[in-house]
MDAnalysis code that builds the backbone (N, CA, C; Angstrom):
import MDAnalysis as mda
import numpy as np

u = mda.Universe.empty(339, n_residues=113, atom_resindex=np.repeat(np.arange(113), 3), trajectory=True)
u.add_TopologyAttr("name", ["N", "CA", "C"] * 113)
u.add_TopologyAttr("resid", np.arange(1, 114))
u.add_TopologyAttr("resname", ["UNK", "UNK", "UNK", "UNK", "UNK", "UNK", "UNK", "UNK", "UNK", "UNK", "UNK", "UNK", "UNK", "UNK", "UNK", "UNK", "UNK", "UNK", "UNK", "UNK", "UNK", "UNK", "UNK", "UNK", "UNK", "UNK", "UNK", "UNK", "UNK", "UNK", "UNK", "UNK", "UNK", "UNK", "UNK", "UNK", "UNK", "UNK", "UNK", "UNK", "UNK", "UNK", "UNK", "UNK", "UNK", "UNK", "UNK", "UNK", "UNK", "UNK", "UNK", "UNK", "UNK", "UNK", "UNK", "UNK", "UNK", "UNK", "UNK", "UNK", "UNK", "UNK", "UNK", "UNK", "UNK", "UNK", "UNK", "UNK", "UNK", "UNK", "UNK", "UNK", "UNK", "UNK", "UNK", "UNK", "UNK", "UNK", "UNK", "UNK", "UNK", "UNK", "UNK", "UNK", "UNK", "UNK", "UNK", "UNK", "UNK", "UNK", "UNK", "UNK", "UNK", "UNK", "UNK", "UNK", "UNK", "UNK", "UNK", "UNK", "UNK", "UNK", "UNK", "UNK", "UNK", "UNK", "UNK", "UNK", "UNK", "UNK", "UNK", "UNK", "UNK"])
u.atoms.positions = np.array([
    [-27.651, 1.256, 16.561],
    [-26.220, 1.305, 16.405],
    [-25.880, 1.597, 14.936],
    [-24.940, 2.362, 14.592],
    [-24.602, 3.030, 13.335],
    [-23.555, 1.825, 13.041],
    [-23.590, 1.754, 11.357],
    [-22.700, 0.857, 10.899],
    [-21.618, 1.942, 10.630],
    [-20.201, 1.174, 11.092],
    [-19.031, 2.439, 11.117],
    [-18.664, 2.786, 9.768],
    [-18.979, 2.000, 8.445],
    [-18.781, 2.414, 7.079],
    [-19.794, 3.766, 6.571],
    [-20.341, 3.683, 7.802],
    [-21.246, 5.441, 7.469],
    [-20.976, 6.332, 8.396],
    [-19.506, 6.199, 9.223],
    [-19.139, 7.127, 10.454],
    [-17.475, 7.584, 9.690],
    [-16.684, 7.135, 9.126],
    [-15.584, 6.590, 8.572],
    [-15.807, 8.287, 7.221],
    [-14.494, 9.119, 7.598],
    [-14.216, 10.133, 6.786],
    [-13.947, 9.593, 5.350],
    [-14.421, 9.949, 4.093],
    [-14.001, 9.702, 2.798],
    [-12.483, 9.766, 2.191],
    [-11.822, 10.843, 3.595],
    [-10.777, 11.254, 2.643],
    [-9.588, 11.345, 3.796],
    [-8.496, 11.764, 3.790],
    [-7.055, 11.730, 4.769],
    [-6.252, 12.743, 4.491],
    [-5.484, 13.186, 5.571],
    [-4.957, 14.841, 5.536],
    [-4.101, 14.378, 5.984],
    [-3.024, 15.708, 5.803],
    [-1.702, 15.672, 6.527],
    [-0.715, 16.910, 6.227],
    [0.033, 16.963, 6.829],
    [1.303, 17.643, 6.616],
    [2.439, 17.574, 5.808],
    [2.911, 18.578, 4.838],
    [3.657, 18.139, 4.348],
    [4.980, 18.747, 4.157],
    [6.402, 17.295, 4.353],
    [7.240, 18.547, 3.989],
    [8.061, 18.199, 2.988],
    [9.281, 18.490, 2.396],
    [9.870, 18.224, 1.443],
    [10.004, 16.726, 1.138],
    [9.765, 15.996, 1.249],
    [9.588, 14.582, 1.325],
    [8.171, 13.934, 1.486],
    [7.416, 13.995, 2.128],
    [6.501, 13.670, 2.245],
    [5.021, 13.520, 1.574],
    [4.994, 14.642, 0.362],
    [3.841, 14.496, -0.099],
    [4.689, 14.038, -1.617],
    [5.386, 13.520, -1.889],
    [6.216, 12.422, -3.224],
    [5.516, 10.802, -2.106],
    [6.009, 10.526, -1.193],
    [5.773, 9.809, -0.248],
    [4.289, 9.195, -0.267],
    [3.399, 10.434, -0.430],
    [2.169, 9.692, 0.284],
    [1.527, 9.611, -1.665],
    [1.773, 10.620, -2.199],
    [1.122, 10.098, -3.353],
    [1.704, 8.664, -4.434],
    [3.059, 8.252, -3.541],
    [3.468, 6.782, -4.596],
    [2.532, 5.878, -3.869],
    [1.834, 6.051, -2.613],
    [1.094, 5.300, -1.159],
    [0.100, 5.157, -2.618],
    [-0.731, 6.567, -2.404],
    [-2.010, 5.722, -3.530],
    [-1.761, 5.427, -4.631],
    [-1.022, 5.783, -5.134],
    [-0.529, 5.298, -6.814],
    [-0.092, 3.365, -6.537],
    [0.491, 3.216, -5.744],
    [0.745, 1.418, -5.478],
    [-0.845, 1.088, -5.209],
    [-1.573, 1.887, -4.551],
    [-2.621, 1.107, -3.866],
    [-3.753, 1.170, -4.641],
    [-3.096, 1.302, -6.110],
    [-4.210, 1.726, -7.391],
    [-5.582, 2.702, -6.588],
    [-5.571, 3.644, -5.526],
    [-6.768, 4.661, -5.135],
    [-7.276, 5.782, -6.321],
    [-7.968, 6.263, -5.906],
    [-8.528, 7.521, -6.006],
    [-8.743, 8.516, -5.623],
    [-8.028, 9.496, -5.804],
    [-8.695, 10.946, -4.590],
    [-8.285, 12.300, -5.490],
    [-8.849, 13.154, -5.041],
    [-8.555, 14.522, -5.230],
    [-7.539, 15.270, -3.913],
    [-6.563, 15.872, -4.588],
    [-5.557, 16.115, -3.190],
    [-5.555, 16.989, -3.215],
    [-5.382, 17.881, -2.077],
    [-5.807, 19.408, -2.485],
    [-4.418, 19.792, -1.244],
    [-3.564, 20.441, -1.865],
    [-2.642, 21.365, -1.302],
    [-2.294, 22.741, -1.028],
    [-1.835, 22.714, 0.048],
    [-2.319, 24.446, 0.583],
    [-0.318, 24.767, 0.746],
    [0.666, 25.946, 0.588],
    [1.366, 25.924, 0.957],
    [1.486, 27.783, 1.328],
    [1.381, 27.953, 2.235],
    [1.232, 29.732, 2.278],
    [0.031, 30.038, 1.451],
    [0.114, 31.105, 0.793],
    [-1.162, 31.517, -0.225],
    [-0.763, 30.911, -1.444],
    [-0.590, 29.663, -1.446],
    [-0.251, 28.639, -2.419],
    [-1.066, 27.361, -2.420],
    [-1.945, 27.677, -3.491],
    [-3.019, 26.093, -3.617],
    [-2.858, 24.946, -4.900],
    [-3.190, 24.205, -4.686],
    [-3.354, 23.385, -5.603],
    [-4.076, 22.147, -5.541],
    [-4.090, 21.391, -6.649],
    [-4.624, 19.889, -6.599],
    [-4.101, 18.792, -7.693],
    [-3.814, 17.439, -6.993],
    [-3.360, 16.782, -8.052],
    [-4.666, 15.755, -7.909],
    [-4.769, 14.756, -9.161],
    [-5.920, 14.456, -9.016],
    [-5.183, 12.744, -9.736],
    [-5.427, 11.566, -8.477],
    [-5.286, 10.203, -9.081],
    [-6.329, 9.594, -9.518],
    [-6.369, 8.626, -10.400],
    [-7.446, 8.057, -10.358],
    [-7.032, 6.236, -10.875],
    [-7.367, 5.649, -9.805],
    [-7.242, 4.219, -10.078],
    [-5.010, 3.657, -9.655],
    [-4.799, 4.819, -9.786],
    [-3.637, 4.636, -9.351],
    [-2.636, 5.490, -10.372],
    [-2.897, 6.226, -11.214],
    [-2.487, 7.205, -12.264],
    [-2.914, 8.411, -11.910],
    [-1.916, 9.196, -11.881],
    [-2.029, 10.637, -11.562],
    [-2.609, 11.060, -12.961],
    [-3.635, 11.824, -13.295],
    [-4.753, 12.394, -14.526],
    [-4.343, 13.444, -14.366],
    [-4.615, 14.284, -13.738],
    [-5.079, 15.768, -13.631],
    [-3.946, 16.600, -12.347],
    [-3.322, 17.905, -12.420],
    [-3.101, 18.659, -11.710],
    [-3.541, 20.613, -11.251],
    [-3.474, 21.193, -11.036],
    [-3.916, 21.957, -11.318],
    [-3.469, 23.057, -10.127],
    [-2.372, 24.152, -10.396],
    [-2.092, 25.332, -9.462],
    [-2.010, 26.743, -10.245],
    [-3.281, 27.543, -9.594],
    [-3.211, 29.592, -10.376],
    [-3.254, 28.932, -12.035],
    [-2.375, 29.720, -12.733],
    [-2.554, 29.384, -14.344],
    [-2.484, 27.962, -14.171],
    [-1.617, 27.298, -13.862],
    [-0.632, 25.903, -14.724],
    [-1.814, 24.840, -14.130],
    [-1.461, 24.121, -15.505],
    [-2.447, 22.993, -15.805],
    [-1.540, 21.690, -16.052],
    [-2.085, 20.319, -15.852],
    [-1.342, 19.384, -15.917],
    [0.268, 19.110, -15.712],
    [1.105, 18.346, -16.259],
    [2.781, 18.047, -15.574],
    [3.705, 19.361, -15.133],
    [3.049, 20.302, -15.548],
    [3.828, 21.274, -14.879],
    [3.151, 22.184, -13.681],
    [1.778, 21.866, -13.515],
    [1.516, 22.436, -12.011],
    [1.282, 21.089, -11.290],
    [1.999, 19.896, -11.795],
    [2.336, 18.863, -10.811],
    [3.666, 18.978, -10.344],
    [4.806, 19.488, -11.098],
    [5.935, 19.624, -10.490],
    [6.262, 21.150, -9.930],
    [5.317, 21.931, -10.085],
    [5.269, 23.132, -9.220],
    [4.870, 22.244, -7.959],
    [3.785, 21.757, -7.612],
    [3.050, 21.629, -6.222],
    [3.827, 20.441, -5.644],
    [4.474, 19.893, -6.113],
    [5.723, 18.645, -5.777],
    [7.030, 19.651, -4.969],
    [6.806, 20.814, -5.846],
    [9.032, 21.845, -5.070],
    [8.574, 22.208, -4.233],
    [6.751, 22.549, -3.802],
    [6.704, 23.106, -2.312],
    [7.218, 22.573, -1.071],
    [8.213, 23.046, -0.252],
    [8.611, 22.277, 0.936],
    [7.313, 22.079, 2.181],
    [6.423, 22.930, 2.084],
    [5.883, 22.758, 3.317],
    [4.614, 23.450, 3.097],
    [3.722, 22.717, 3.753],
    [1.981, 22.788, 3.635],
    [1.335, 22.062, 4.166],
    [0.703, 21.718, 3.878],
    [-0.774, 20.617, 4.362],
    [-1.588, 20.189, 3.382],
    [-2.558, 18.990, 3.523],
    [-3.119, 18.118, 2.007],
    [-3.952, 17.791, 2.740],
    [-4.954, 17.540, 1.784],
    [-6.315, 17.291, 1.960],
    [-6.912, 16.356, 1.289],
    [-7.270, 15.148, 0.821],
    [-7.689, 14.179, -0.074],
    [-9.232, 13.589, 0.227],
    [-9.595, 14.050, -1.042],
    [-11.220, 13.721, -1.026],
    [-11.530, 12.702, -2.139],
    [-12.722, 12.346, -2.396],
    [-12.805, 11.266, -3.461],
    [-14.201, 12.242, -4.360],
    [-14.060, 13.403, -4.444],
    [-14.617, 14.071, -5.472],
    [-14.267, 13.406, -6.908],
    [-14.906, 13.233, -7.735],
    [-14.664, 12.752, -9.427],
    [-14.316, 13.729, -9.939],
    [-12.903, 13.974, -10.582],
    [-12.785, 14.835, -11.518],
    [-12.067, 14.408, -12.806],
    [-13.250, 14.852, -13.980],
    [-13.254, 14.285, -15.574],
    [-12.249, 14.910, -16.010],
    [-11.532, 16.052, -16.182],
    [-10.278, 16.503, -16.621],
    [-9.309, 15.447, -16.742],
    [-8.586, 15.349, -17.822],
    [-7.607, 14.454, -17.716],
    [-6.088, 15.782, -18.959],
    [-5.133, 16.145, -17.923],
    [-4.515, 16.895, -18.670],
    [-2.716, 15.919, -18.187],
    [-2.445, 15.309, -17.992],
    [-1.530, 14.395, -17.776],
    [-1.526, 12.564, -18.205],
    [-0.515, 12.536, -18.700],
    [-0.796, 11.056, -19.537],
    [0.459, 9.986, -19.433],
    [1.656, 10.730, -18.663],
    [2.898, 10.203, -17.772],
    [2.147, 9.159, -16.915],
    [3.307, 8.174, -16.498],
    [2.711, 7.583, -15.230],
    [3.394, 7.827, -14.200],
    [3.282, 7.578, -13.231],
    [3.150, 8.336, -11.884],
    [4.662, 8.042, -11.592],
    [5.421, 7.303, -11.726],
    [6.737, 6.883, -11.117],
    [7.219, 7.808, -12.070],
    [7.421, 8.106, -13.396],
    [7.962, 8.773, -13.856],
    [7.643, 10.358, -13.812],
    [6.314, 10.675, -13.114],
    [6.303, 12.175, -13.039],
    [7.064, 12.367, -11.482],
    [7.296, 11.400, -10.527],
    [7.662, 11.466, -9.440],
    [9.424, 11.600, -9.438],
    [10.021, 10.504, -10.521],
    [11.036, 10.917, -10.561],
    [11.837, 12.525, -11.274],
    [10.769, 12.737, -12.276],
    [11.327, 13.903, -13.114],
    [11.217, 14.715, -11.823],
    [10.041, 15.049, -11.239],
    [9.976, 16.219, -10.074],
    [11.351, 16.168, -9.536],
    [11.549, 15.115, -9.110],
    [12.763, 15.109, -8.335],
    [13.887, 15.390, -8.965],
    [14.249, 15.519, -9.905],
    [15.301, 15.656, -10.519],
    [15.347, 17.022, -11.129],
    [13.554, 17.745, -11.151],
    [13.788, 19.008, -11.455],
    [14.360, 19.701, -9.768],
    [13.912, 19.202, -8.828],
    [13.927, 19.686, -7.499],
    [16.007, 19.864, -7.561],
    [16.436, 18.455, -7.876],
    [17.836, 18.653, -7.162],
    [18.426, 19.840, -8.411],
    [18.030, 19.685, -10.006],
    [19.151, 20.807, -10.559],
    [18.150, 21.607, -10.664],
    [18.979, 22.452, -10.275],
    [18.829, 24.121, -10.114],
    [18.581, 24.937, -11.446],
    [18.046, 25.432, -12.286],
    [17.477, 26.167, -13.066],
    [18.181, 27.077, -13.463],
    [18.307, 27.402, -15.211],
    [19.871, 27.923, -15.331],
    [19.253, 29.552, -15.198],
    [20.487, 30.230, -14.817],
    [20.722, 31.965, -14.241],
    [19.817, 32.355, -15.921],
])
């Protein structure tokens, strides 16, 4: 008989839509986790990367750290992927409630003409 802590996936997926992936990353940020999140939105990828409960690292095409975290935050709709790969990059130094609220506040004003 297999012990189920060696049957048991490393990591958790889902869907996401305009709400939902702010949602699941305050989930591990309270639950002090770790993972690598990997987001897909059309031919749109990315990854934000927590560690211990602090968002470290992001990463979408060029943009590196708080600003390809609030790029991959305005996507309305995709799918996520979270693994517990280690990644040493550390290009973000905000903490997580406050990169969650700025997103949001870049999301509601609109960007001048």
């Amino acid at each position: 008989m297999q012990d189920d802590a060696h049957v048991k996936s490393p990591g958790f997926s889902g869907t996401v839509t305009n709400t939902s992936l702010p949602d699941v990353i305050q989930l591990v940020c309270i639950g002090r986790n770790s993972c690598r999140m990997h987001v897909r939105s059309g031919a749109r990828s990315g990854f934000i990367v927590v560690k211990e409960g602090e968002i470290t690292h992001a990463e979408t095409g060029a943009l590196k750290g708080e600003e390809a975290f609030y790029e991959i935050i305005s996507w309305e709709l995709g799918v996520f992927e979270c693994d517990n790969v280690p990644v040493e990059t550390e290009t973000i130094h905000e903490s997580w409630d406050f990169l969650l609220m700025e997103s949001m506040r870049r999301i509601e004003t609109p960007a001048p003409p």
